[in-house]
matplotlib code that plots the C-alpha trace (Angstrom):
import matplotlib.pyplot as plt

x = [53.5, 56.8, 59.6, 61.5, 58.8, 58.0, 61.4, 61.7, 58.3, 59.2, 62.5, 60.8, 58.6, 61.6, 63.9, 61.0, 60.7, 64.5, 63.9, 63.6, 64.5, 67.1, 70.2, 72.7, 69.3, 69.0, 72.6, 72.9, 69.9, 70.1, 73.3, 72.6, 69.7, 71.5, 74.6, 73.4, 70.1, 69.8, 71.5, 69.8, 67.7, 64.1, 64.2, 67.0, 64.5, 61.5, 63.9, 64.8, 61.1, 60.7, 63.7, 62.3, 58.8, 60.9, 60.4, 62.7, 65.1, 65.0, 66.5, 69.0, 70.0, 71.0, 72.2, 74.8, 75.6, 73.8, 71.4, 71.4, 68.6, 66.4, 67.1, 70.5, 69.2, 68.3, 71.8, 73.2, 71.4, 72.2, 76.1, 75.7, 73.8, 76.9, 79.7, 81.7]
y = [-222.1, -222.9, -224.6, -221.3, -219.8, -222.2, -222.6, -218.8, -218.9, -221.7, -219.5, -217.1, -219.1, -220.5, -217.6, -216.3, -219.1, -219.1, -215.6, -217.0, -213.6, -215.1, -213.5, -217.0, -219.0, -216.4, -216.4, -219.9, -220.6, -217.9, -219.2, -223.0, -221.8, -219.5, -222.0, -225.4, -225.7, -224.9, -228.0, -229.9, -233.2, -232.9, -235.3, -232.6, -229.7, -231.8, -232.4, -228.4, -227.8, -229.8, -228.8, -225.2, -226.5, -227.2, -224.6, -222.3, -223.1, -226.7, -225.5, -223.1, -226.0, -228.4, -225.8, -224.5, -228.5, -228.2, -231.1, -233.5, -233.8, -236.6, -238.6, -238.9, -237.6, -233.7, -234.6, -234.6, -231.8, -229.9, -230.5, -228.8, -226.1, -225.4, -226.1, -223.2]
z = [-334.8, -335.9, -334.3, -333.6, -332.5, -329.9, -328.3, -328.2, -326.5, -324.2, -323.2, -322.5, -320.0, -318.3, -317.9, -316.3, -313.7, -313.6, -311.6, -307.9, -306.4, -304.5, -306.4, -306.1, -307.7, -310.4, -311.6, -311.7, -313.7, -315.9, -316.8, -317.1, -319.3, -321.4, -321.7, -321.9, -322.2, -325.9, -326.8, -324.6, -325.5, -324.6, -321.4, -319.8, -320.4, -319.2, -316.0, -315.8, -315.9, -312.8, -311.1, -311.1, -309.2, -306.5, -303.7, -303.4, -300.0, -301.3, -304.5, -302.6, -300.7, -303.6, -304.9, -302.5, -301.6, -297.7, -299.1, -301.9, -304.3, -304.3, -307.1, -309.5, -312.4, -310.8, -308.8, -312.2, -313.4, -310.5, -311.1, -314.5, -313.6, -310.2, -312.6, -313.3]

ax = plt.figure().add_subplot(projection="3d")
ax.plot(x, y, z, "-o")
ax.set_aspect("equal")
plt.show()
């Protein structure tokens, strides 16, 4: 398979775990993966990929700033993915 082929099919695979039917979730992540996640360096995607295991009102929460997130690196991540 080539390179192409497999980022396309890995999009695919998160966009569709980006869908958390909670419409604030959805936006955001849509939008971080659409915007920045294409030039991101593998560690940041491996880090996505493990921010979206996280249940969704734990998510919510980090997202909307009623909780922090339980380690600095998924703050960070979670600062890109809120920034306007």
């Amino acid at each position: 398979m080539a390179d192409g082929e497999a980022d396309r099919l890995l999009a695919g695979r998160l966009r569709w775990r980006c869908r958390r039917g909670m419409k604030e979730l959805d936006v955001l992540l849509e939008r971080y993966l659409d915007r920045d996640l294409p030039r991101a360096g593998a560690e940041e995607r491996r880090l996505f990929e493990r921010l979206l295991e996280t249940p969704d009102p734990l998510l919510h929460a980090w997202c909307l700033g009623r909780a922090a997130a339980p380690d600095a690196a998924l703050a960070a991540l979670i600062g890109r993915i809120t920034a306007p």
